[in-house]
C-alpha positions, 0 to 999 in steps of 0.5 A: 529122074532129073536128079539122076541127070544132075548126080551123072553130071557130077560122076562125069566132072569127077571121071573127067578130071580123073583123066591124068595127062601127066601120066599118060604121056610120060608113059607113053614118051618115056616109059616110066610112071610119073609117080616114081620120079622126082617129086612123085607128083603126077602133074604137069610140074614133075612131068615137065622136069622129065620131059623137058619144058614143052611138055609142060605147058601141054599137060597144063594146057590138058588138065586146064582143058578139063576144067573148061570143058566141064563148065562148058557142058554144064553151062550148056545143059542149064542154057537148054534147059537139059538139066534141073536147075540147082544152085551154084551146080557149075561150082559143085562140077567145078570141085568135082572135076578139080577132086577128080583130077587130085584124086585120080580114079585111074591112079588108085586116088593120087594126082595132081595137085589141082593148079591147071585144073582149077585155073580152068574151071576159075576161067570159066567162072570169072575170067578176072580173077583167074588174069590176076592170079596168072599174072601173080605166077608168071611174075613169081616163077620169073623171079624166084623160078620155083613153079610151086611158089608161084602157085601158092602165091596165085592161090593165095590171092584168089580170095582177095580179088574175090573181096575186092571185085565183088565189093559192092555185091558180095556171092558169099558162095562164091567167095566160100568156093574159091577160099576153099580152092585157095586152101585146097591147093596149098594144102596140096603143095604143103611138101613144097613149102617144107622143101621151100623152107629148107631151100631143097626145092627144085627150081624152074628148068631142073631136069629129072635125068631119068631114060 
């Protein structure tokens, strides 16, 4: 019984992550399917370039809420003792809402790319990295104005500051998890990286000129 409860949370973090802002709102605001535009991508990046910045910062805002509300809940369910207690389950909630989210159970498995999401369940788990890793975006879309290139430099020292502040007390399994997160969201802009390379890429603030 008490592994159904724990296999029910797991369904219920993926379901959660599922749930695709970007989508739904463009849908709603302008009638047409994220998944047709621009880059095609149903994240909060694509959207905002047909919606306009505000609506950025919402839906990434909404899909980092999913993360946090996942963690929350789990965080909750082990404090009262409402749930058997499994090693690392608030990481194993935290891939599967992040899963849910780039494999979208309500967009025939496509998404997201997993940045807004992870940062939610990263702020959850350790604020100090997720700070570290905002920091390294804001300063790299500040200067470059490529929202992708911000993210996978973000991603990339996720790992780092791992090694460095758990130093003297290393959770190998945490390290494993974030690593994985890391490669995960480049590997999830690698059509970014090739538009980087060949300077195709939109930048910050480009609109999609789509009624």
């Amino acid at each position: 019984m008490e592994i159904i409860k724990v296999i029910s949370l797991i369904l219920l973090s993926y379901i959660t992550g599922s749930i695709p802002f970007s989508y739904i709102i463009c849908k709603q605001i302008k009638g047409i399917d994220i998944r047709t535009v621009g880059s095609k991508n149903a994240g909060a990046t694509n959207a905002g370039r047909v919606l306009g910045k505000a609506w950025f910062f919402i839906i990434t805002i909404l899909d980092a809420l999913k993360g946090v509300l996942v963690i929350l809940l789990v965080q909750y369910l082990l404090k009262q003792e409402l749930i058997l207690t499994i090693p690392y389950l608030p990481v194993i909630c935290g891939v599967a809402v992040i899963l849910g989210h780039t494999y979208s159970l309500f967009l025939k498995f496509k998404g997201g790319k997993g940045v807004a999401v992870s940062a939610g369940v990263l702020l959850m788990l350790d604020h100090r990295l997720l700070l570290i890793s905002v920091f390294i975006f804001i300063i790299t879309v500040a200067f470059s104005k490529y929202i992708s290139l911000g993210s996978i430099l973000a991603s990339i020292i996720l790992p780092v500051n791992v090694l460095i502040f758990y130093r003297n007390n290393m959770d190998y399994y945490f390290l494993i998890f974030c690593t994985v997160i890391s490669a995960y969201v480049i590997y999830k802009h690698r059509e970014n990286i090739k538009r980087l390379l060949s300077r195709t890429e939109r930048k910050w603030g480009e609109k999609i000129n789509k009624k």
